[in-house]
C-alpha positions in Angstrom: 104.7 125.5 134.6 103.8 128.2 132.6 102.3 125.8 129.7 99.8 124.0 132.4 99.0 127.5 133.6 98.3 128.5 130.2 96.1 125.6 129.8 94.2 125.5 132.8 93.4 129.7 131.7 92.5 127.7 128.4 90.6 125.0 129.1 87.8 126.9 131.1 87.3 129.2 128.1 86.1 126.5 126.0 83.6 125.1 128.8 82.1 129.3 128.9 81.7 129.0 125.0 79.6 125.7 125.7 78.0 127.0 128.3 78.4 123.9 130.1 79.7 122.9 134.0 80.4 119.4 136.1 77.9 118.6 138.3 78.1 117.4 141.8 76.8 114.0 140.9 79.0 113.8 138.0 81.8 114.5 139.8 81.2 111.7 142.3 81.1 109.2 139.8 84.4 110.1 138.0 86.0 109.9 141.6 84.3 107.3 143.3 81.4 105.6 140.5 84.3 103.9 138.6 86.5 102.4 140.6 83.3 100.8 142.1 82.3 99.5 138.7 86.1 98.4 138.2 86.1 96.6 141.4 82.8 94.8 140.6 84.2 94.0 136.9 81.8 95.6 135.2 81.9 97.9 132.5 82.5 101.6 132.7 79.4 103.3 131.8 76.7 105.7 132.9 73.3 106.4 131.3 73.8 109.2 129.1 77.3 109.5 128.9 80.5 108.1 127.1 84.1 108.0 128.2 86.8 109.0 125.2 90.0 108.5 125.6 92.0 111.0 124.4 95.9 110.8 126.1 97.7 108.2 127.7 101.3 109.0 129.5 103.3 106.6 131.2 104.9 108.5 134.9 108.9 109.3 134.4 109.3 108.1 138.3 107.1 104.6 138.3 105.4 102.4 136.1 102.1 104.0 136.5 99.8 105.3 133.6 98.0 108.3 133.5 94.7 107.5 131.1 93.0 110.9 130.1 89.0 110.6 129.0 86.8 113.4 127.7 83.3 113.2 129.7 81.2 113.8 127.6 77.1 113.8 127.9 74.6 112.9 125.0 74.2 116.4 123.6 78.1 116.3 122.8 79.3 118.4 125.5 82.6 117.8 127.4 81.7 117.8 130.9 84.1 117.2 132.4 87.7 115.4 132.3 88.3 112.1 134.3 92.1 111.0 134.7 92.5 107.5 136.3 95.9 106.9 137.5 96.5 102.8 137.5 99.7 100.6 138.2 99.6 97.9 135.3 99.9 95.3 137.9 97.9 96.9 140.1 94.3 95.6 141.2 91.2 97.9 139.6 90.7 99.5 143.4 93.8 100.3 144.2 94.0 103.0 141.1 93.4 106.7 141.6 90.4 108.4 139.6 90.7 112.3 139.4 87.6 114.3 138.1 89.0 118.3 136.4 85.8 120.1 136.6 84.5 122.4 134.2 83.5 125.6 134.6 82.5 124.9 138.7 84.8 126.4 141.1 84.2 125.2 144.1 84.4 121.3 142.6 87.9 122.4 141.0 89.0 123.6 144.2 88.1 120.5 145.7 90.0 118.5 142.8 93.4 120.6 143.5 93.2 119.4 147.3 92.4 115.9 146.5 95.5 115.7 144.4 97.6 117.9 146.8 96.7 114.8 149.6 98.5 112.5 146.7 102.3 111.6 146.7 102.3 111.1 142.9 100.6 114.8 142.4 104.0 116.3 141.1 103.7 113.4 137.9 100.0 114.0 137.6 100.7 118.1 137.0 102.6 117.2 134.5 100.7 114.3 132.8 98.0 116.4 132.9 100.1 119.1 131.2 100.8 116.7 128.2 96.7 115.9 128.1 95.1 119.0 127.3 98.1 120.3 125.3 96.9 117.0 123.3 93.4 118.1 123.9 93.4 121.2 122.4 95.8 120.7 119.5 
């Protein structure tokens, strides 16, 4: 507990320097804009960004995998971290996509109740412990 508290103290510290925060719509599509492109087949892009995948950590309870992706826009800058929880059996919709926001409060409020709501949010705290530990090394 006290590593991902030190991290999620770090993390925003980084975004400040950059001078960089999520927005609204990118938010949306991390949570909502991929899984529509997964369950259409079609390949995981938007204009002016790239996905890079950075961690992958399989869940100690199940056999799902937490995939960890930098956001990042055209000028370089992290925007914001997408985590997509998938079963590897599992169909591209029924996966859970996570957005952590940067430097926006009220979105990373919004991202600690939507993984609160989540039964596998005790294995995500931790994968996402291991990720930006691996992030920042």
């Amino acid at each position: 507990m006290k590593k991902l508290l030190l991290i999620l103290l770090i993390l925003p510290t980084f975004a400040i320097c950059q001078e960089i925060s999520t927005t609204e719509e990118e938010y949306k599509y991390l949570t909502e804009g991929i899984r529509e492109q997964f369950s259409k087949g079609l390949d995981i892009k938007k204009e002016g960004y790239t996905l890079d995948k950075f961690f992958e950590v399989k869940s100690k309870n199940s056999d799902n995998i937490y995939n960890f992706y930098k956001f990042i826009n055209s000028n370089g800058n992290i925007k914001a971290i997408s985590i997509m929880l998938r079963s590897p059996d599992a169909k591209p919709t029924s996966g859970v996509y996570y957005c952590y926001p940067i430097n926006n409060e009220k979105l990373l409020k919004k991202h600690w109740r939507e993984v609160e709501l989540n039964l596998a949010s005790k294995n995500l705290y931790d994968a996402t412990n291991q990720a930006l530990l691996n992030l920042i090394k």
